[in-house]
Z-matrix of the N, CA and C atoms (Angstrom, degrees):
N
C 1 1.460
C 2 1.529 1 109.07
N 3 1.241 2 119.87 1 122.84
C 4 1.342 3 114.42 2 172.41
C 5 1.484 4 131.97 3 -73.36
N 6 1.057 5 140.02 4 166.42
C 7 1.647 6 147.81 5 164.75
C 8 1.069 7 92.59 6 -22.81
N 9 1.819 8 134.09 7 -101.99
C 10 1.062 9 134.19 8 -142.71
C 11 1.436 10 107.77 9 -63.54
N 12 1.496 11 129.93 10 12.63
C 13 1.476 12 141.67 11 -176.79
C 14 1.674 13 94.46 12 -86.45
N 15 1.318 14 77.32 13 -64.75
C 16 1.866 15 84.15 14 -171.34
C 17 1.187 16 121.29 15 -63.15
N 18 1.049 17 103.61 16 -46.29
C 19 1.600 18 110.20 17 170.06
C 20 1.666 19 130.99 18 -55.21
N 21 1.409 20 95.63 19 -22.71
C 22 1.786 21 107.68 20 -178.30
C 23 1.322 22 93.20 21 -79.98
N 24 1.633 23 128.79 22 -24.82
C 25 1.707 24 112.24 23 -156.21
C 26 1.955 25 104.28 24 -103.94
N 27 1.363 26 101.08 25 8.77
C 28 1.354 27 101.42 26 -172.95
C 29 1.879 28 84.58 27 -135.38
N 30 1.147 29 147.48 28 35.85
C 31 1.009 30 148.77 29 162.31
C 32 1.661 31 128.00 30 -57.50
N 33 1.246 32 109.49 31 -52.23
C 34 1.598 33 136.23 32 -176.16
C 35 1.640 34 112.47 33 -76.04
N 36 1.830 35 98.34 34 -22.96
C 37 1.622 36 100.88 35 -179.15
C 38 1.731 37 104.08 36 -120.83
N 39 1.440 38 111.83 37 28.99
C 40 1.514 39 100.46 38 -173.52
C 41 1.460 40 111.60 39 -86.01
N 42 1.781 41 113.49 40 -26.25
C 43 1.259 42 86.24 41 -177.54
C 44 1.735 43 116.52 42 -79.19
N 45 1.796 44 105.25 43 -25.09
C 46 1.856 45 96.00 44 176.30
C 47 1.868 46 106.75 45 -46.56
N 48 1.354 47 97.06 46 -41.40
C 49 1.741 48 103.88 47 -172.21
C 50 1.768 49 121.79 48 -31.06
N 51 1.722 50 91.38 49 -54.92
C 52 1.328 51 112.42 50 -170.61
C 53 1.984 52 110.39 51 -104.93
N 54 1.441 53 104.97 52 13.85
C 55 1.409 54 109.67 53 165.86
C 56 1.254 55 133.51 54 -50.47
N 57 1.602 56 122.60 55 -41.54
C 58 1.321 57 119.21 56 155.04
C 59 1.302 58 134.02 57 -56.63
N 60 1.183 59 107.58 58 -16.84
C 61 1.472 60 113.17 59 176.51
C 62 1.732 61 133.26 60 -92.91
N 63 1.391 62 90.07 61 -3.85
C 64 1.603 63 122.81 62 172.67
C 65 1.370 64 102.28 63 -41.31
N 66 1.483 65 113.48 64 -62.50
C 67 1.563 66 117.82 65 -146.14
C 68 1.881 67 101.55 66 -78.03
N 69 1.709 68 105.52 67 17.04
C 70 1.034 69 99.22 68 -162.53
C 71 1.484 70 106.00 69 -128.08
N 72 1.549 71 106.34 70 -36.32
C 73 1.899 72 124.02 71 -175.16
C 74 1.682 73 100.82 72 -103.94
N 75 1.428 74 138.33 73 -17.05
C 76 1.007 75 130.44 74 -144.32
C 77 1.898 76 88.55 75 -92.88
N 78 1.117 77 107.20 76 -35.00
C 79 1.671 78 114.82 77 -179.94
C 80 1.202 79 107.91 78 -66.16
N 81 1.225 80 127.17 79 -34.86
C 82 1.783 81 137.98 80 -166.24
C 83 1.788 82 93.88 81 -84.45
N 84 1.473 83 108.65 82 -35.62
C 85 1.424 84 103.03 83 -169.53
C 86 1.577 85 98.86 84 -77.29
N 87 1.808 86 130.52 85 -38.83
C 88 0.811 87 78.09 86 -140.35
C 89 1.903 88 86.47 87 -91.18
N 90 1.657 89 122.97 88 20.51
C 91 1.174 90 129.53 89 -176.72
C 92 2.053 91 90.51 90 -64.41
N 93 1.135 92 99.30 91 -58.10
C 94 2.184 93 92.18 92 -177.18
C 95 1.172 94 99.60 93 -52.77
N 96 1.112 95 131.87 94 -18.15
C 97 1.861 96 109.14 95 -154.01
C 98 1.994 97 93.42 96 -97.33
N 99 1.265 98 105.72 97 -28.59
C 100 1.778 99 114.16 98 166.00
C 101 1.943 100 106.26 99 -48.05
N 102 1.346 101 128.63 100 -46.80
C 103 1.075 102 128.88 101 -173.74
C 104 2.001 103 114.61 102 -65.38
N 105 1.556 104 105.83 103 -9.72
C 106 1.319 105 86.54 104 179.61
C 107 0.881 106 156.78 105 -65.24
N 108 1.533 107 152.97 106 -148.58
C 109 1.454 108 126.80 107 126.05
C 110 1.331 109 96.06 108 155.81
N 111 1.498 110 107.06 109 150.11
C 112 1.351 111 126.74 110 -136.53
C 113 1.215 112 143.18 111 16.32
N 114 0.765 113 150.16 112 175.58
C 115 1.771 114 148.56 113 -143.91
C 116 1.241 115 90.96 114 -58.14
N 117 1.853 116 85.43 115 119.83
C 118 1.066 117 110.64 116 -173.46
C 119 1.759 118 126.74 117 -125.54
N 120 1.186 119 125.08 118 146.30
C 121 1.659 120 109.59 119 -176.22
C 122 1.903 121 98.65 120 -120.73
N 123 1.335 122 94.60 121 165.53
C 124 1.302 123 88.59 122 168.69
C 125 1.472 124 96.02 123 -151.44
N 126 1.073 125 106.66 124 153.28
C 127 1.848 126 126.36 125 -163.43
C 128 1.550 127 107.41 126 -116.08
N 129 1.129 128 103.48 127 120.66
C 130 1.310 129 106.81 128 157.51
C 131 2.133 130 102.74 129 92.54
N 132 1.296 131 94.22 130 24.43
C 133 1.366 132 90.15 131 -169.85
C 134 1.612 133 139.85 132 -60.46
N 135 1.043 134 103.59 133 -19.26
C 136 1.593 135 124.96 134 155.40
C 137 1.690 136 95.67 135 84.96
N 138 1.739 137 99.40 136 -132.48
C 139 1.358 138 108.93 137 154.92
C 140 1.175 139 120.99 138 -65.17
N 141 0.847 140 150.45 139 11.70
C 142 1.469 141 135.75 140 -179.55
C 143 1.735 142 123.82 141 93.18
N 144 1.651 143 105.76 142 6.63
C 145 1.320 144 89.38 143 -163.75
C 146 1.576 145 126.35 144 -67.63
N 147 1.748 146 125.22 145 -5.34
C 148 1.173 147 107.00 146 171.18
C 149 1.626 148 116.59 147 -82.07
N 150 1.655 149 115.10 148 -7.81
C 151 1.485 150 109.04 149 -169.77
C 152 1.538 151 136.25 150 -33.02
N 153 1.441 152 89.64 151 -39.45
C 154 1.608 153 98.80 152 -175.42
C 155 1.654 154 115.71 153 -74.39
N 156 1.678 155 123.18 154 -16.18
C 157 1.237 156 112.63 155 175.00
C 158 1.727 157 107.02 156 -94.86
N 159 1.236 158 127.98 157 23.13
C 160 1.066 159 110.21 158 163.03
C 161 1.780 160 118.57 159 -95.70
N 162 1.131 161 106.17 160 156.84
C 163 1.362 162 106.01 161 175.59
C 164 1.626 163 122.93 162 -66.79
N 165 1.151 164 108.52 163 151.64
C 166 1.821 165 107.36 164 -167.82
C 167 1.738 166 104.21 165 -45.36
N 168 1.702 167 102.79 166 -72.28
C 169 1.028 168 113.86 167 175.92
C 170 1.481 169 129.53 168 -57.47
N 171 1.359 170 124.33 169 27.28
C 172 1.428 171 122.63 170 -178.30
C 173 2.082 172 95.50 171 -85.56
N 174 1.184 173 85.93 172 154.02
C 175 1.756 174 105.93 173 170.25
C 176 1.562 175 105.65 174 -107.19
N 177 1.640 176 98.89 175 89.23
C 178 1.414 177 113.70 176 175.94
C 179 1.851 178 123.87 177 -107.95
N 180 1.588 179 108.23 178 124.79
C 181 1.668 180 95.14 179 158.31
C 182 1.383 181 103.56 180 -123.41
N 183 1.293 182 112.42 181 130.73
C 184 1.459 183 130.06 182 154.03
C 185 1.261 184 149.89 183 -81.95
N 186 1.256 185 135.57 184 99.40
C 187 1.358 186 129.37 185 -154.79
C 188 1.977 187 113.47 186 -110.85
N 189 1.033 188 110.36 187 121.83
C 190 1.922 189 109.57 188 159.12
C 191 1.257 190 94.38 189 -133.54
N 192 1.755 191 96.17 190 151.58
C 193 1.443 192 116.34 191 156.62
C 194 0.979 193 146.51 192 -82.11
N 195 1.679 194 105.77 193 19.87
C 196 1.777 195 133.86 194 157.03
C 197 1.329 196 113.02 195 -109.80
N 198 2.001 197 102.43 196 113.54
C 199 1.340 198 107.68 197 -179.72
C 200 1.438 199 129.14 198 -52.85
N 201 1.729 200 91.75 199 -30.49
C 202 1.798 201 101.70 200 174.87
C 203 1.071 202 123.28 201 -80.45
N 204 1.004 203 123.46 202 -32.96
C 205 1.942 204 129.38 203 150.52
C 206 1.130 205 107.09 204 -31.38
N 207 1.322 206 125.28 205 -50.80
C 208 1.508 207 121.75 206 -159.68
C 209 1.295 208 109.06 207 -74.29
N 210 1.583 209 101.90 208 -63.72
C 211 1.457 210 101.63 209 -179.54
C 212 1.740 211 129.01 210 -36.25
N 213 1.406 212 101.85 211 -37.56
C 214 1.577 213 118.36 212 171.21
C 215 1.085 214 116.56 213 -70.16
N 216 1.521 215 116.89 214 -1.69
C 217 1.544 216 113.20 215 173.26
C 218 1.365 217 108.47 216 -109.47
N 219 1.497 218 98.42 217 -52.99
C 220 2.035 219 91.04 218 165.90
C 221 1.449 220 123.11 219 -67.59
N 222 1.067 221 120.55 220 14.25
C 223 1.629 222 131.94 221 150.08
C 224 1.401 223 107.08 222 -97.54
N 225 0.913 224 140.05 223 -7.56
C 226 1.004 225 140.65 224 157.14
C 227 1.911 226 130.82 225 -85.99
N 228 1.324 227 104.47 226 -38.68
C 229 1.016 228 102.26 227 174.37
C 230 1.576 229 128.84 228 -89.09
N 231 1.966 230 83.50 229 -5.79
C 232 1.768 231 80.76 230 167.78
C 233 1.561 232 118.54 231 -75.98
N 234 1.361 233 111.23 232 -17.84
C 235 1.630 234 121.54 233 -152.57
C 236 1.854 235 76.30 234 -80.14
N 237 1.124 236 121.40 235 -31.92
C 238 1.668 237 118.65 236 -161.67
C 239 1.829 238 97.82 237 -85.53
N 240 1.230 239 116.04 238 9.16
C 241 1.380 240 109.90 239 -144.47
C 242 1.522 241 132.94 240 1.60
N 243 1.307 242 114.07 241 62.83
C 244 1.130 243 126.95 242 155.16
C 245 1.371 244 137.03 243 -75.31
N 246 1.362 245 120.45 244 117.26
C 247 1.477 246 99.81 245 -165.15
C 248 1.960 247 107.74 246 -95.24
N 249 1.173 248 84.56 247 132.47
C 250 1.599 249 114.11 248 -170.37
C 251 1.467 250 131.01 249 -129.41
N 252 1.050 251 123.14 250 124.38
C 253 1.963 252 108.45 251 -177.30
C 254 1.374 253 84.84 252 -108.28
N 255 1.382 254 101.52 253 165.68
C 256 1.871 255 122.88 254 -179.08
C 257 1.381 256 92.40 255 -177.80
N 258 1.436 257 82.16 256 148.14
C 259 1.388 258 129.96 257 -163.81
C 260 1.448 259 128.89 258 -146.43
N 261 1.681 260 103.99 259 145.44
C 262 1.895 261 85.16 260 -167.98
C 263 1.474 262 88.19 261 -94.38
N 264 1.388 263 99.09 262 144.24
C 265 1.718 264 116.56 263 170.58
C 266 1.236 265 108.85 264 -175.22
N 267 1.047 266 125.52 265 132.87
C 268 1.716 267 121.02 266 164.12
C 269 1.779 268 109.06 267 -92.70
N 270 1.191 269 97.32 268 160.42
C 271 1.603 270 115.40 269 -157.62
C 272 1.560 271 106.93 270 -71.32
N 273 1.579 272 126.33 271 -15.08
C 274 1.437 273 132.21 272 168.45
C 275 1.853 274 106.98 273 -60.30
N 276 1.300 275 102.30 274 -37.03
C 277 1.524 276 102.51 275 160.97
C 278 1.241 277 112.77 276 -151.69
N 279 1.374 278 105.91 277 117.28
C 280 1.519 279 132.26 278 179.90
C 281 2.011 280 94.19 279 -83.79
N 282 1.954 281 93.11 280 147.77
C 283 1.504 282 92.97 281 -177.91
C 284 1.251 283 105.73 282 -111.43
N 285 1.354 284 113.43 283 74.98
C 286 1.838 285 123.97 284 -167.77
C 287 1.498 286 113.76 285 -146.84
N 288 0.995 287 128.36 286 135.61
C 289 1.634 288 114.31 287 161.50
C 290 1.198 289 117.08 288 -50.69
N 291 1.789 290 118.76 289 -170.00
C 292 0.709 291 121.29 290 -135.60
C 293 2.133 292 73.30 291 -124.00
N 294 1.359 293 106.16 292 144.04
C 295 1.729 294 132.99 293 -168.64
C 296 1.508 295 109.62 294 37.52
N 297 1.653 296 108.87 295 54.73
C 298 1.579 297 126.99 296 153.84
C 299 1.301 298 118.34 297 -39.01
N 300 1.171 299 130.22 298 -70.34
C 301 1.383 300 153.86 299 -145.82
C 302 1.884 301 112.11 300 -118.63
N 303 1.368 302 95.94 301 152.49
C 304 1.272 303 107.71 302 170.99
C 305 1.790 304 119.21 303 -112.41
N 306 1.181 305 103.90 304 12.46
C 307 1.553 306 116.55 305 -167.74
C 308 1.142 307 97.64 306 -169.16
N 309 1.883 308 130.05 307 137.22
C 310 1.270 309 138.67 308 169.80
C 311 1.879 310 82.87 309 -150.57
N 312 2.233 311 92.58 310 126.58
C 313 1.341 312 67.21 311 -178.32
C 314 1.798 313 79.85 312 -114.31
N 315 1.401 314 103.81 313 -161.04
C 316 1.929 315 105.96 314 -176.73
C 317 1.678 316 92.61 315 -144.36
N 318 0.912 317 105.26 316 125.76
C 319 1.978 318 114.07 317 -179.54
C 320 1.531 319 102.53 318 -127.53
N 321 1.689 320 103.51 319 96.98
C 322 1.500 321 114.07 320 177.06
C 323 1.882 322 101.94 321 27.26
N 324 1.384 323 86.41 322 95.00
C 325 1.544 324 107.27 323 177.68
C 326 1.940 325 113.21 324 -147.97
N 327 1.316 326 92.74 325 -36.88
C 328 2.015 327 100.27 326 -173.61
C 329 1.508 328 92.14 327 -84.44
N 330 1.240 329 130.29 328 32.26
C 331 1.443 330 127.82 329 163.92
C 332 1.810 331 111.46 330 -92.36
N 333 1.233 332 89.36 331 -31.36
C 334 1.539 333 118.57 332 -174.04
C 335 2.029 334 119.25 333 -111.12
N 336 0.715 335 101.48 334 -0.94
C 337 1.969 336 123.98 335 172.36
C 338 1.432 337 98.60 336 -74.55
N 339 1.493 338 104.55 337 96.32
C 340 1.636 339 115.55 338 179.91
C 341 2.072 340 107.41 339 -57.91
N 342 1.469 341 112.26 340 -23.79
C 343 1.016 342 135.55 341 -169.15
C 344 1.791 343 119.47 342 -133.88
N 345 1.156 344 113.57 343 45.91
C 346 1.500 345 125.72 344 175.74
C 347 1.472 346 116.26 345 -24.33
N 348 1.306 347 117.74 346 -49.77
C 349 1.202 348 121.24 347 -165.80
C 350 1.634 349 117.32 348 -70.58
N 351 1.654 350 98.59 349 -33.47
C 352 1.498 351 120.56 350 -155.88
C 353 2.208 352 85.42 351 -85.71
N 354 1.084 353 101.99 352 -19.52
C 355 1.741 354 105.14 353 -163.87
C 356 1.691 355 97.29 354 -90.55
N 357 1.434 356 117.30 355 -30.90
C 358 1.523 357 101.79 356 -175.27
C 359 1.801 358 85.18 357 -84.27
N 360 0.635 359 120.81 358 -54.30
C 361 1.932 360 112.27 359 -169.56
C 362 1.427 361 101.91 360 -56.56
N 363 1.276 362 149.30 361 3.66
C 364 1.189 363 143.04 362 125.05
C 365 1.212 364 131.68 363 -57.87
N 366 1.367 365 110.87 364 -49.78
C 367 1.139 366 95.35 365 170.60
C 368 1.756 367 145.35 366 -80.44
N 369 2.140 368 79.74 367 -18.50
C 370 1.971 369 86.46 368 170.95
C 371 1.766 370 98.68 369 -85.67
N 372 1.384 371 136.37 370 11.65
C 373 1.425 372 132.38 371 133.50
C 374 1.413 373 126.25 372 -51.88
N 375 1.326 374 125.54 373 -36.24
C 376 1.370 375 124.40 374 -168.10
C 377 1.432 376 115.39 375 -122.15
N 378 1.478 377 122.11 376 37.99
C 379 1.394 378 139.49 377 -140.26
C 380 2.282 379 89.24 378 -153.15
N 381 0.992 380 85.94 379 108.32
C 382 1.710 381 93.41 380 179.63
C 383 1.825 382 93.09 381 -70.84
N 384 1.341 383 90.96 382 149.92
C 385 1.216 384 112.19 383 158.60
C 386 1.686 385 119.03 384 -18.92
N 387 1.580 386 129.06 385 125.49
C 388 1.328 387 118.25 386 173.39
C 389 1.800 388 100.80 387 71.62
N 390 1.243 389 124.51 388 -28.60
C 391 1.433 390 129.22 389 177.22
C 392 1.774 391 111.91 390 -15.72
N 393 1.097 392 115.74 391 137.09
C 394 1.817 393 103.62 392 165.92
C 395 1.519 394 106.66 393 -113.75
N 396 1.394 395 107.91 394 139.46
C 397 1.460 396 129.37 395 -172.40
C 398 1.944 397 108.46 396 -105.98
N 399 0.981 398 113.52 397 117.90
C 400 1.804 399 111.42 398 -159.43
C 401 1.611 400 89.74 399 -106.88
N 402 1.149 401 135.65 400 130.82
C 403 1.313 402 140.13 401 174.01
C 404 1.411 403 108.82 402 -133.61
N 405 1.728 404 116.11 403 109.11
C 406 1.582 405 105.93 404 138.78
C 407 1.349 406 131.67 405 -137.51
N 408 1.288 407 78.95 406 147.42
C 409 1.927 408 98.66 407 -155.67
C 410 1.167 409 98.39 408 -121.09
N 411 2.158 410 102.96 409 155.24
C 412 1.363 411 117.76 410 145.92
C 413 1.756 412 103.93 411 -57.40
N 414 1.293 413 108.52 412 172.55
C 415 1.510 414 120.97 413 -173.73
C 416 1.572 415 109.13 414 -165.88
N 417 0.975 416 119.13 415 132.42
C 418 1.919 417 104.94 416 171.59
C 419 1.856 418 104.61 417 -67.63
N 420 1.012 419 94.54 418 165.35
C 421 1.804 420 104.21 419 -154.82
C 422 1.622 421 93.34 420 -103.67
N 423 1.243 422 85.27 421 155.19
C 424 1.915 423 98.33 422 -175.07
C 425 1.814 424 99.17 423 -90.58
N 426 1.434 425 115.58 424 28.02
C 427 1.727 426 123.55 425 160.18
C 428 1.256 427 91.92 426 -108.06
N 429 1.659 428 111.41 427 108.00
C 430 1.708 429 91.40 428 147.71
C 431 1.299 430 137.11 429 -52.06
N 432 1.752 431 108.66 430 -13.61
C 433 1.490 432 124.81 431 -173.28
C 434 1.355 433 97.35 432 -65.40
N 435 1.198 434 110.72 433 -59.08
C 436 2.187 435 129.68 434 -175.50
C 437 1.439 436 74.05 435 -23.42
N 438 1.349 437 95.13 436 -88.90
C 439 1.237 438 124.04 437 -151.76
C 440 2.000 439 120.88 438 -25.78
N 441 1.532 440 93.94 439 -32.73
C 442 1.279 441 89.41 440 -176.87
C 443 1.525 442 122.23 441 -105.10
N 444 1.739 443 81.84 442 -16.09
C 445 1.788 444 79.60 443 -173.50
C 446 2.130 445 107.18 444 -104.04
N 447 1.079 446 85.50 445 19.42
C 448 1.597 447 97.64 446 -159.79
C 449 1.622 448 101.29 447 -122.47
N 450 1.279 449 106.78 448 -86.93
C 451 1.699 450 120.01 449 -162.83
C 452 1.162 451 99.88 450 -85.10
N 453 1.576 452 150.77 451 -19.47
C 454 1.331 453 137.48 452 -165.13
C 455 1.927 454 85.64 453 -91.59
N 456 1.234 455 129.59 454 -43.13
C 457 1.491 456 116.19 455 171.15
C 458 1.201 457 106.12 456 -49.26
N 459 1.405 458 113.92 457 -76.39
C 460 1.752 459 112.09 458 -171.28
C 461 1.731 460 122.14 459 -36.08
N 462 1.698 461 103.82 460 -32.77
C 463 1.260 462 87.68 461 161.59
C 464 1.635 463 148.22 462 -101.00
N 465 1.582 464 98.56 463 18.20
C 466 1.103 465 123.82 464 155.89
C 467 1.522 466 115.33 465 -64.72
N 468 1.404 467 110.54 466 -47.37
C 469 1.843 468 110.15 467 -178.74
C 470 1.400 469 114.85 468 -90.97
N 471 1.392 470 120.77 469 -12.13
C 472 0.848 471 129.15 470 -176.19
C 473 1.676 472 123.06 471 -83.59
N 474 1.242 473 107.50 472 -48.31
C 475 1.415 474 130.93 473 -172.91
C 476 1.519 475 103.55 474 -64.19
N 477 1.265 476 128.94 475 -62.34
C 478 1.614 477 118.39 476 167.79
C 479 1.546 478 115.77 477 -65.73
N 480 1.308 479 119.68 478 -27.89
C 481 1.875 480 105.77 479 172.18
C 482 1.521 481 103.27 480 -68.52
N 483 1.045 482 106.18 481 -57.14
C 484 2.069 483 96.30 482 -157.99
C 485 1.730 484 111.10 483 -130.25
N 486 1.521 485 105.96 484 11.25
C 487 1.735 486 109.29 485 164.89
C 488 1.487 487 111.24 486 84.46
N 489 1.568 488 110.88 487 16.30
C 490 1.481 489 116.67 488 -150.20
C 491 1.651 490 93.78 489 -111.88
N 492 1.599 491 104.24 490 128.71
C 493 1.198 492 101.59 491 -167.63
C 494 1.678 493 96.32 492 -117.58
N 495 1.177 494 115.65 493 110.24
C 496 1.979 495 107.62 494 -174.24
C 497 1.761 496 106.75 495 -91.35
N 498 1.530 497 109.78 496 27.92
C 499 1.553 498 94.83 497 169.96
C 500 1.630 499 95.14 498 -127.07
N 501 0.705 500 130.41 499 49.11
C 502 1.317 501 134.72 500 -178.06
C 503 1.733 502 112.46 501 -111.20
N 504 1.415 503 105.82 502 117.94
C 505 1.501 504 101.30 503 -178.30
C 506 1.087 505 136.68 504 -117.35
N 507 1.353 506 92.84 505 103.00
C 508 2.034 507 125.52 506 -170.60
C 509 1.701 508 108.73 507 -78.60
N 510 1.281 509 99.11 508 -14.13
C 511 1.357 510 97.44 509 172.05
C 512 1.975 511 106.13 510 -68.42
N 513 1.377 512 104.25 511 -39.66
C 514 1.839 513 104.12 512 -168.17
C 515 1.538 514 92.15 513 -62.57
N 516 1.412 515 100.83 514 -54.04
C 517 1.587 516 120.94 515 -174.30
C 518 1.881 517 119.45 516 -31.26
N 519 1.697 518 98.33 517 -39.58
C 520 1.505 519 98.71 518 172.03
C 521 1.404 520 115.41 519 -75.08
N 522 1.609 521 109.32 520 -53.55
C 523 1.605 522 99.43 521 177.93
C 524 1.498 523 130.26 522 -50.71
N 525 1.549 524 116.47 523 -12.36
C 526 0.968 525 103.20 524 -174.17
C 527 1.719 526 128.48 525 -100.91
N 528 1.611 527 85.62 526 3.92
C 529 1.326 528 102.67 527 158.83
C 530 1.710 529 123.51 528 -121.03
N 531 1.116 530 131.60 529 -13.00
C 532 1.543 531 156.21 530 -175.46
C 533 1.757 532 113.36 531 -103.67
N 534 0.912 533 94.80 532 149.61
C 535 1.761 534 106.98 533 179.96
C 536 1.633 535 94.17 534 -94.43
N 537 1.038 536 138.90 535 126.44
C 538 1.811 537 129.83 536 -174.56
C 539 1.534 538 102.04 537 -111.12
N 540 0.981 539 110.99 538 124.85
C 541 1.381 540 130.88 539 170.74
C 542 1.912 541 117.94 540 -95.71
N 543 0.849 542 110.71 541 -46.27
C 544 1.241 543 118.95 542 -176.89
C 545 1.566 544 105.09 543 -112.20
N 546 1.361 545 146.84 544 165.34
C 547 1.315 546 143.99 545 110.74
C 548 1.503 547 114.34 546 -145.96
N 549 1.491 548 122.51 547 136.27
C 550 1.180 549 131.40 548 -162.09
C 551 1.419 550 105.03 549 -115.20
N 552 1.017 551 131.91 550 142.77
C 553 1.826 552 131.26 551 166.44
C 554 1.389 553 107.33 552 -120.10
N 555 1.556 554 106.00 553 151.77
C 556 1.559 555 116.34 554 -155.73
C 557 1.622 556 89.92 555 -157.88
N 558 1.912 557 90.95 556 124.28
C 559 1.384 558 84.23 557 163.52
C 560 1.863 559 120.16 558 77.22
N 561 1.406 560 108.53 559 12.77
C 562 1.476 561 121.42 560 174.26
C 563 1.946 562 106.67 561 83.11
N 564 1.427 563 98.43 562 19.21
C 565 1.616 564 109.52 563 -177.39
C 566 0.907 565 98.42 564 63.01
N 567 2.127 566 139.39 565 58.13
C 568 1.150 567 125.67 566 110.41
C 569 1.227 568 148.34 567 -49.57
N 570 2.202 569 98.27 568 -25.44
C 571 1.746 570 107.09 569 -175.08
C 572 1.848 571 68.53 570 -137.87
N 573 1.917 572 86.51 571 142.79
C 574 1.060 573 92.04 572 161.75
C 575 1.736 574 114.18 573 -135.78
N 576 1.099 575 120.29 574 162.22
C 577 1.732 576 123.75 575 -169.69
C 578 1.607 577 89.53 576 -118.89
N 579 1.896 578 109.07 577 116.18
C 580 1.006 579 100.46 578 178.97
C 581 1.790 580 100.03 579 -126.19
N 582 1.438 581 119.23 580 143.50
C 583 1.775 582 102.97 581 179.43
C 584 1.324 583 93.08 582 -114.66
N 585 1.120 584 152.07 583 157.30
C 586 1.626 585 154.72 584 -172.01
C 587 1.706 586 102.91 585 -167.30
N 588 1.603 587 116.36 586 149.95
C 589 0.897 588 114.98 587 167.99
C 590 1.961 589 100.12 588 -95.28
N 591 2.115 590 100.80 589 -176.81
C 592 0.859 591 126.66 590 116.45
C 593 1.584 592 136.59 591 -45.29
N 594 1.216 593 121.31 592 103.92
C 595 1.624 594 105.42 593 172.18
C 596 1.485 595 113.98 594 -77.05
C-alpha cells in the first residue's frame, strides 16, 4: 500500500493522531511560516496545519497528494478566510512552470518523499531566481544515541503505518542543492528549521 494509501485512511483523525505533539511542532511551524513572502507554495500540506500562521493577505497555493488531506485544509482555510488555491499533487511533480513562486515552504513532508532527491529538484525548478525554500523536517539526530534508542524504533512503527522514515537526512539533502541561510536544530536534530535560497 502506498503513502497516499495510508494516509487517505487515517486522514479525518490525523490531527487528534498527532495532538500531543502540537505543544511541540506547532511553534516551529508557525516560526517557518514567519519566513515567507510573496507568492508562495507550500508542499506537502496535509491538513492544513500551518494555515492559520499565514497572513490573510498572503498569495498562497498548496499542494498534497491526499485528496482528503486537502479537502480538510481548504475547509479550513476558508473558515480562516484565507485566500488560497490547492491542488492534489505531490512535490516529485509539481503542476507549475518552471520559477512560479518566490517562496516554497516544506512542513515535515521529505520524511515521506518516496523519491527525495527527484522532490527537492522540483522544487528548486519552481522557485524564481534568488527564490527562498523554508524546510522543516524530521531528520536523524547528530546523537547516535537519539538515533538508536529513539528514531531507529520509531522507524520500525512508523515505516509500515504511514511510509515515514524519521532518519533520513534532508537536512544534507538541502545543502546540496540550496544556498542555506538559516538552519536551526531542535530536539538533538530530530526537527530541523532550515531557510535556503535559490542560487
Amino acid at each position: 500500500m502506498s503513502f497516499k494509501a495510508k494516509y487517505s485512511r487515517i486522514a479525518r483523525h490525523y490531527e487528534t493522531l498527532e495532538r500531543p505533539l502540537d505543544r511541540f511542532f506547532c511553534p516551529l511551524r508557525k516560526k517557518a511560516v514567519s519566513f515567507v513572502e510573496g507568492k508562495t507554495l507550500e508542499v506537502g500540506v496535509g491538513v492544513g496545519k500551518t494555515l492559520r500562521y499565514y497572513l490573510s493577505d498572503v498569495e498562497l497555493c498548496a499542494v498534497d497528494a491526499v485528496p482528503e488531506a486537502l479537502e480538510i485544509a481548504r475547509e479550513k482555510a476558508r473558515r480562516l478566510n484565507l485566500n488560497a488555491c490547492f491542488k492534489v499533487a505531490d512535490v516529485e511533480r509539481l503542476p507549475f512552470p518552471d520559477e512560479s513562486f518566490d517562496t516554497v515552504l516544506s512542513s515535515f513532508v521529505f520524511c515521506t518523499v518516496p523519491n527525495p532527491e527527484r522532490g527537492m529538484r522540483e522544487i528548486l525548478r519552481v522557485l524564481k531566481p534568488g527564490g527562498r525554500a523554508i524546510f522543516l523536517e524530521h531528520t536523524r539526530s547528530d546523537s547516535a544515541l537519539v538515533n538508536y534508542l529513539f528514531l531507529w524504533p520509531m522507524k520500525l512503527l512508523l515505516k509500515p503505518l504511514l511510509d515515514d522514515d524519521p532518519l533520513r537526512e534532508t537536512h544534507r539533502l538541502i545543502g546540496e542543492h540550496f544556498k542555506v541561510e538559516r538552519a536551526e536544530s531542535y530536539y538533538r536534530g530530530i526537527v530541523r528549521l532550515i531557510v535556503a535560497r535559490k542560487g
